[in-house]
C-alpha atoms as a printed R data frame, in Angstrom:
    type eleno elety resid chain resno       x       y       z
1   ATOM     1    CA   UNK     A     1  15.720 -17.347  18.516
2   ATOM     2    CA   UNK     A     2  14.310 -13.697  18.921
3   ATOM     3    CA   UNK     A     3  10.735 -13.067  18.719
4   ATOM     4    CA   UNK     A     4   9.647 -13.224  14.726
5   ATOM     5    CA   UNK     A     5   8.422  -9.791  13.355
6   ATOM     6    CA   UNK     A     6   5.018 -10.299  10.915
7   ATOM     7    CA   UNK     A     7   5.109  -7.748   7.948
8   ATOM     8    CA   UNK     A     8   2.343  -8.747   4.787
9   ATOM     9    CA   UNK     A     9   3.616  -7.655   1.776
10  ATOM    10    CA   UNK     A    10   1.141  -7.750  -0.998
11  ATOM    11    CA   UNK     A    11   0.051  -6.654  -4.266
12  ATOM    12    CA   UNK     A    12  -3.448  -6.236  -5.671
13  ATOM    13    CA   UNK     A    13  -4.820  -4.656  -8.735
14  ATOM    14    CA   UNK     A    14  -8.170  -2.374  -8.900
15  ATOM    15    CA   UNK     A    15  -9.017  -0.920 -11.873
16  ATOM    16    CA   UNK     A    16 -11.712   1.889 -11.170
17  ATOM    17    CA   UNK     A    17 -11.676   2.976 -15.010
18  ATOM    18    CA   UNK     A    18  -7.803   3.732 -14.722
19  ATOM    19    CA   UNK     A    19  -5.803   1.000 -12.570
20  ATOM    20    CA   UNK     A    20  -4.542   1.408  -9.115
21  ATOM    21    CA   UNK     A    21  -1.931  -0.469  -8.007
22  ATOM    22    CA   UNK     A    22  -2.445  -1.028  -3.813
23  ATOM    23    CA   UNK     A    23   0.196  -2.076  -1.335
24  ATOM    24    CA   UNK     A    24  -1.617  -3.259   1.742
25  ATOM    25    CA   UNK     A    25   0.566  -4.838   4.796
26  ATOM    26    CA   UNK     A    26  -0.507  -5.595   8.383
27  ATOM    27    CA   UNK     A    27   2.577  -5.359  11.257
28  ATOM    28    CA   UNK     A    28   2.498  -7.218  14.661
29  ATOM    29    CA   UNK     A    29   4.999  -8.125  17.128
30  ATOM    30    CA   UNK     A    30   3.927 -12.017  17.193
31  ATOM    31    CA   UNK     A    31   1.501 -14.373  15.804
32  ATOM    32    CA   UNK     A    32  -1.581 -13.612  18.417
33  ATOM    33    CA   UNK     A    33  -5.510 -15.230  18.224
34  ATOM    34    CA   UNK     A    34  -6.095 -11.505  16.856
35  ATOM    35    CA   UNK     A    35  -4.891 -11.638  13.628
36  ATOM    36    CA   UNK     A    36  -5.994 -13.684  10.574
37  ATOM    37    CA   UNK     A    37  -2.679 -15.082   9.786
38  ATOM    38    CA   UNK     A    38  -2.188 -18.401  10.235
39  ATOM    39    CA   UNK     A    39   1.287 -20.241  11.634
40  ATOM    40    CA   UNK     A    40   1.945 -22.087   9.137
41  ATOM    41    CA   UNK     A    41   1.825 -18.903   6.779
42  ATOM    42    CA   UNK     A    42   4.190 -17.067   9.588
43  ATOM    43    CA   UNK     A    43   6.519 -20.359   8.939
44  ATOM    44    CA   UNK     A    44   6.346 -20.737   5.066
45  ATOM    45    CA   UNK     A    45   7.629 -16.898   5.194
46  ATOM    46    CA   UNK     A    46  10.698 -15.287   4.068
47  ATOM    47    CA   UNK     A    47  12.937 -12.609   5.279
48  ATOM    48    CA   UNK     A    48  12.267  -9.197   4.829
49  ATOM    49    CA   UNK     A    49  15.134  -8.632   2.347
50  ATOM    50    CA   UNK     A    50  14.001 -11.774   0.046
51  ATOM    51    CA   UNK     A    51  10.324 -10.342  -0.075
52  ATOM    52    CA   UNK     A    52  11.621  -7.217  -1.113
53  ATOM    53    CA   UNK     A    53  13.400  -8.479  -4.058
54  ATOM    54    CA   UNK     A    54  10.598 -10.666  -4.694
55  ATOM    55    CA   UNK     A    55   8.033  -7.745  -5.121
56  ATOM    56    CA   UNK     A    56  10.693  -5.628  -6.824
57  ATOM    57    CA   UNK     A    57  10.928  -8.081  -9.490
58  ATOM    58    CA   UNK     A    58   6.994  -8.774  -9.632
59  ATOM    59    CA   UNK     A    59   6.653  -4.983 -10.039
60  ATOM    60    CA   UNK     A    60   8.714  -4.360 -12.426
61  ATOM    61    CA   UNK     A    61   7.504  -7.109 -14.697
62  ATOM    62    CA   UNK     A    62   3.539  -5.790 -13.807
63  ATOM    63    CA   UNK     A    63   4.365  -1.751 -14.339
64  ATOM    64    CA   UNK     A    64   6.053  -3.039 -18.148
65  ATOM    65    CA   UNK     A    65   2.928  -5.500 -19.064
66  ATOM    66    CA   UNK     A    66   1.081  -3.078 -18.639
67  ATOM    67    CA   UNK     A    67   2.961   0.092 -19.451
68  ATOM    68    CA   UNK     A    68   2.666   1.972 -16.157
69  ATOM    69    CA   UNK     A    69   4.846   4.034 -14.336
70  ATOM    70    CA   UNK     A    70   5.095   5.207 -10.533
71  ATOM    71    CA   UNK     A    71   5.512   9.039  -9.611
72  ATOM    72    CA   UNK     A    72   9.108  10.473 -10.182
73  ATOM    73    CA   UNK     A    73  10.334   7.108 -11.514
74  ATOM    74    CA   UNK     A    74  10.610   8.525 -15.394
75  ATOM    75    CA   UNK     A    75  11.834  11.848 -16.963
76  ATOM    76    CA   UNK     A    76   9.154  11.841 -19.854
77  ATOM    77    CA   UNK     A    77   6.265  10.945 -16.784
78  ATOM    78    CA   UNK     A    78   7.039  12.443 -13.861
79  ATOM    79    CA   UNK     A    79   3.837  11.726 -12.263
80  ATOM    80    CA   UNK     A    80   3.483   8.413 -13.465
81  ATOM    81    CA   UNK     A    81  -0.075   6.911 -13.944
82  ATOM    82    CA   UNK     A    82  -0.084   4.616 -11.536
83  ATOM    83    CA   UNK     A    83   0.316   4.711  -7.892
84  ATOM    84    CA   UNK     A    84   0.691   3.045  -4.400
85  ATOM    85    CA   UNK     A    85  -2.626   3.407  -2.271
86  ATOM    86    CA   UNK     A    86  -3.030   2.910   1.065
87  ATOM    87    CA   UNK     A    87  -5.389   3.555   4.272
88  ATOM    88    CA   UNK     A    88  -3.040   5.937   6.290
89  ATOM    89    CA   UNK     A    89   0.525   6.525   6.315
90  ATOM    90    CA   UNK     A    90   1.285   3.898   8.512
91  ATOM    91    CA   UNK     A    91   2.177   1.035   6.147
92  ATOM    92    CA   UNK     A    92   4.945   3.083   4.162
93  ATOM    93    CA   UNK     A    93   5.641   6.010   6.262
94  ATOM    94    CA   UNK     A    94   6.528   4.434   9.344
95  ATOM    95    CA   UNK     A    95   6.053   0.582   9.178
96  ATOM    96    CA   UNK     A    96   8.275   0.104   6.268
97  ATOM    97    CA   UNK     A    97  10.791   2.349   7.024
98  ATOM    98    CA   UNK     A    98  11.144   1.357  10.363
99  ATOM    99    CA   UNK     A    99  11.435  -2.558   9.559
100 ATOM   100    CA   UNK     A   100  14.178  -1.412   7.015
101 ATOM   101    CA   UNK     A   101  16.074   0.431   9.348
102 ATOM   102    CA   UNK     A   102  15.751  -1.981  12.135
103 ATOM   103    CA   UNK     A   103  17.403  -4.928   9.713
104 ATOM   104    CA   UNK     A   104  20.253  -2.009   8.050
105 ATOM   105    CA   UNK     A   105  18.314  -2.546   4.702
106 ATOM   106    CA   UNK     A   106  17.711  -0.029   2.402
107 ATOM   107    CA   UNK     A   107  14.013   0.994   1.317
108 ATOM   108    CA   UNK     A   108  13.441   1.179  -2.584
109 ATOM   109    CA   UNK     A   109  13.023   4.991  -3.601
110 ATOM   110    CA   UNK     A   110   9.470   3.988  -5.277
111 ATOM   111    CA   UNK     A   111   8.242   3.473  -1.671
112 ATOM   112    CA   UNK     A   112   8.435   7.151  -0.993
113 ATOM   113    CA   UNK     A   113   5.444   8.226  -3.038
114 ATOM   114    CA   UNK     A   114   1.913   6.861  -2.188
115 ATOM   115    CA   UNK     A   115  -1.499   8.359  -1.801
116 ATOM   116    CA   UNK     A   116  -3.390   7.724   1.541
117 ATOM   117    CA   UNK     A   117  -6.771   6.953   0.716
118 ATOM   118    CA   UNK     A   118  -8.141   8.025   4.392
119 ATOM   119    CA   UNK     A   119  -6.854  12.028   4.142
120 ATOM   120    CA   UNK     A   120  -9.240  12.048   0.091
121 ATOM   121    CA   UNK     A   121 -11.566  10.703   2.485
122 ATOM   122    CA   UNK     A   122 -11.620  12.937   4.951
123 ATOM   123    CA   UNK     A   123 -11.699  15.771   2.320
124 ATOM   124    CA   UNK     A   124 -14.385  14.550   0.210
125 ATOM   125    CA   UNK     A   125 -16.786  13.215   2.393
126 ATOM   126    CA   UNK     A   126 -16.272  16.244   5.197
127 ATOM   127    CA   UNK     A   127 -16.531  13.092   7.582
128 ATOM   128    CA   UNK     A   128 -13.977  11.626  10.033
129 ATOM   129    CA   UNK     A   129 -14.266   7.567  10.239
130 ATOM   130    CA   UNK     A   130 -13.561   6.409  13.313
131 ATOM   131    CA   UNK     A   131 -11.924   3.606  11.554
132 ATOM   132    CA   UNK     A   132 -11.598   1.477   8.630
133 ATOM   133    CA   UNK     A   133 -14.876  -0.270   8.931
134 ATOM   134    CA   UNK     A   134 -16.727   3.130   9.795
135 ATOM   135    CA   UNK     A   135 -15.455   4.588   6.529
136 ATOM   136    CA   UNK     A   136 -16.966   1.900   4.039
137 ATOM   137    CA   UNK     A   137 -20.100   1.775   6.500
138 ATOM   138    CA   UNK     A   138 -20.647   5.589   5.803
139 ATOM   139    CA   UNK     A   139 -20.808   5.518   2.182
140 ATOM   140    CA   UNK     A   140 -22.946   2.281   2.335
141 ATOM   141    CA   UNK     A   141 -20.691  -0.747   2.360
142 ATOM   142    CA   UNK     A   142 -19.804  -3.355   4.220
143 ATOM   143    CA   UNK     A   143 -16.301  -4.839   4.987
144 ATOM   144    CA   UNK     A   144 -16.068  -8.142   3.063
145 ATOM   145    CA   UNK     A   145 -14.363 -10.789   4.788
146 ATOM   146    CA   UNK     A   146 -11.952 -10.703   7.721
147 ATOM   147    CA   UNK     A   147  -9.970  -7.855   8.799
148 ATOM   148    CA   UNK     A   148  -6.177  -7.041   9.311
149 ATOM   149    CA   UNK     A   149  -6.161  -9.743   6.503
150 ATOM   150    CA   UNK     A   150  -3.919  -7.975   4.000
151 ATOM   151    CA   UNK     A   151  -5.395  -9.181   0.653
152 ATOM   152    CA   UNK     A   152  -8.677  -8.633   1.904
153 ATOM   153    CA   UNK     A   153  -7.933  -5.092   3.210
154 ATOM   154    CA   UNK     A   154  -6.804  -4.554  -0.099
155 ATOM   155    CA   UNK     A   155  -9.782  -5.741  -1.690
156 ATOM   156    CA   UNK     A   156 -11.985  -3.658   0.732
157 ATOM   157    CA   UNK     A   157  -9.973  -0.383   0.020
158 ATOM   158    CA   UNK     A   158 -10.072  -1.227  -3.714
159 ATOM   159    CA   UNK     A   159 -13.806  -0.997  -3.350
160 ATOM   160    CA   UNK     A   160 -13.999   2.267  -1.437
161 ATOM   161    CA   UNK     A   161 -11.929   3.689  -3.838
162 ATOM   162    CA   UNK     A   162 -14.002   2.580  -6.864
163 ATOM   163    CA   UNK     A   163 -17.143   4.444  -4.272
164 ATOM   164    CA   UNK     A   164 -15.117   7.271  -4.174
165 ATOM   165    CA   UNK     A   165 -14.800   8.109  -7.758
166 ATOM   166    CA   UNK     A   166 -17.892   7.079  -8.365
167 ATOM   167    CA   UNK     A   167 -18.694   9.955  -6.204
168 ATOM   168    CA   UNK     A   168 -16.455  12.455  -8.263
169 ATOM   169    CA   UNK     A   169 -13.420  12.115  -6.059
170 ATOM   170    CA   UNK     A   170 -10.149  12.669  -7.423
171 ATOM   171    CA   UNK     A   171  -6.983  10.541  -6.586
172 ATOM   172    CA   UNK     A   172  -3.445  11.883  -6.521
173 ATOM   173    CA   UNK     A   173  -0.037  11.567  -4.112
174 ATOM   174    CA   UNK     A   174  -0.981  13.045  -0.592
175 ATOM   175    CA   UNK     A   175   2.552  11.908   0.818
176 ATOM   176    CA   UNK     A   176   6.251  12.361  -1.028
177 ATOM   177    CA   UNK     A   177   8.896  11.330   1.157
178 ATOM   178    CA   UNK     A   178  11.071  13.336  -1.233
179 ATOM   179    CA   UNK     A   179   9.254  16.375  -2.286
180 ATOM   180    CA   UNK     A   180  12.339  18.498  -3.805
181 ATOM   181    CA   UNK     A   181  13.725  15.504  -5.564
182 ATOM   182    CA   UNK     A   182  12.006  15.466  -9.726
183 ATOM   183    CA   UNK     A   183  13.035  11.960 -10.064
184 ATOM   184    CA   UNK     A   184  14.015   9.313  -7.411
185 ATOM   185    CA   UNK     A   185  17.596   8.038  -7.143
186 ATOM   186    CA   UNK     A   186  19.084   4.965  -7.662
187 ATOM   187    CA   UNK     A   187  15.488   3.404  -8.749
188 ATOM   188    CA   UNK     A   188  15.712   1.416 -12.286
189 ATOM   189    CA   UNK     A   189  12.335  -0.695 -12.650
């Protein structure tokens, strides 16, 4: 058997007086001592394809509870109210697209639209984190738990972001993967 790819697909909601969806994952080549995973959550994993579908129903059922729609995904909302977050343009830029490739799959047109928390950063703040960490240290917190653990990642960005507009920051799509499309194809939520 090959060696196993590790891709953490999550969900986790933050609700900074609107609510923010956020899609954090965490990519490495094997199970190593330097990531929080665990084997026997690397084991009790499924494909790539079946998470997918997983999330793609969870989403859809999440977005009609509570009646909110992603960029370019409805005529009458074109920029939805709602969006993916992330720290970067690794996760969904390049991670994601590459993994999809890679395995012939094809990437769900929602993916294309996100907003990378660390280029709002940059902006507001006039400041450059060297990393992650650095970032929530500058604006006076601390980074709760462990690192590269998706979920808490999530949870951590969550909080910066609540910071953030706390400090008057404003939050919209920094990356469309489709910029001259209005709507994106072939996605039914």
């Amino acid at each position: 058997m090959g060696e196993r790819s590790i891709f953490e697909l999550l969900m986790y909601a933050e609700d900074c007086s609107t609510f923010w969806l956020d899609a954090g994952s965490a990519g490495a080549a094997k199970l190593t001592t330097a990531t929080p995973l665990q084997q026997k959550t690397v084991d009790g994993g499924v494909p790539l394809q079946t998470a997918l579908m997983m999330f793609h129903e969870w989403l859809r059922k999440e977005l009609r509870a509570r009646n909110l729609t992603l960029p370019k995904m409805n005529k009458s909302n074109v920029l939805g109210n709602c969006a993916f977050v992330t720290w970067t343009d690794w996760d969904f830029g390049i991670c994601l697209a590459k993994k999809c490739t890679r395995k012939r799959m094809c990437k769900a047109a929602y993916f294309n639209q996100w907003i990378d928390v660390r280029a709002i950063y940059r902006s507001w703040y006039k400041y450059r984190p060297c990393n992650f960490s650095d970032a929530l240290s500058h604006v006076g917190l601390a980074f709760e738990r462990r690192a590269h653990s998706g979920i808490d990642d999530a949870k951590n960005l969550g909080a910066l972001m609540c910071t953030m507009v706390s400090d008057g920051a404003l939050f919209s799509i920094t990356k469309d993967l489709t910029p001259y499309q209005q709507l994106n194809a072939n996605c039914i939520l």
